[in-house]
NUNU-213743 format. One record per residue (C-alpha): x, y, z; residue in three letters. Coordinates in Angstrom, 3 decimals. Layout:
BEGIN
> X Y Z ALA
...
This chain:
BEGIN
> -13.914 -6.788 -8.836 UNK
> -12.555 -10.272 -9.340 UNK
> -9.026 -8.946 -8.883 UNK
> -9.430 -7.156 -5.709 UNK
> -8.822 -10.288 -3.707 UNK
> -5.379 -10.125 -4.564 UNK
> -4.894 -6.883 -4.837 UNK
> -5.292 -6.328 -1.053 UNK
> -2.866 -7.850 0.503 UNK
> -0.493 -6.775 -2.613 UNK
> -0.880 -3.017 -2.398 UNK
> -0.202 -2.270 1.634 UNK
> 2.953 -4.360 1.231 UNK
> 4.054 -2.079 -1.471 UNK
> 3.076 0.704 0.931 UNK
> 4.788 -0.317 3.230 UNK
> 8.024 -0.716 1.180 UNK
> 7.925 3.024 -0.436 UNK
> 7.042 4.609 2.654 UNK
> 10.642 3.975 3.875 UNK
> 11.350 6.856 1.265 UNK
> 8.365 8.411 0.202 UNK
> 6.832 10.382 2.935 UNK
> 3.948 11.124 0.568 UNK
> 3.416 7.162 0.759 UNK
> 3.148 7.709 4.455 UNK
> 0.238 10.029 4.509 UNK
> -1.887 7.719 2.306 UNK
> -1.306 4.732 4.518 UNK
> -4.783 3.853 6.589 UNK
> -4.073 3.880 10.504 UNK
């Protein structure tokens, strides 16, 4: 699990980029 400290940050920033167009994005975004 050595590369999940990087990983965190990395993938709710992508998130938060596709969910501006991918409304499926939105519904697997955490509160």
């Amino acid at each position: 699990l050595g590369w999940a400290w990087w990983l965190t940050p990395v993938i709710p920033a992508l998130w938060e980029a596709e969910a501006g167009g991918s409304p499926e994005f939105t519904s697997l975004r955490p509160a």
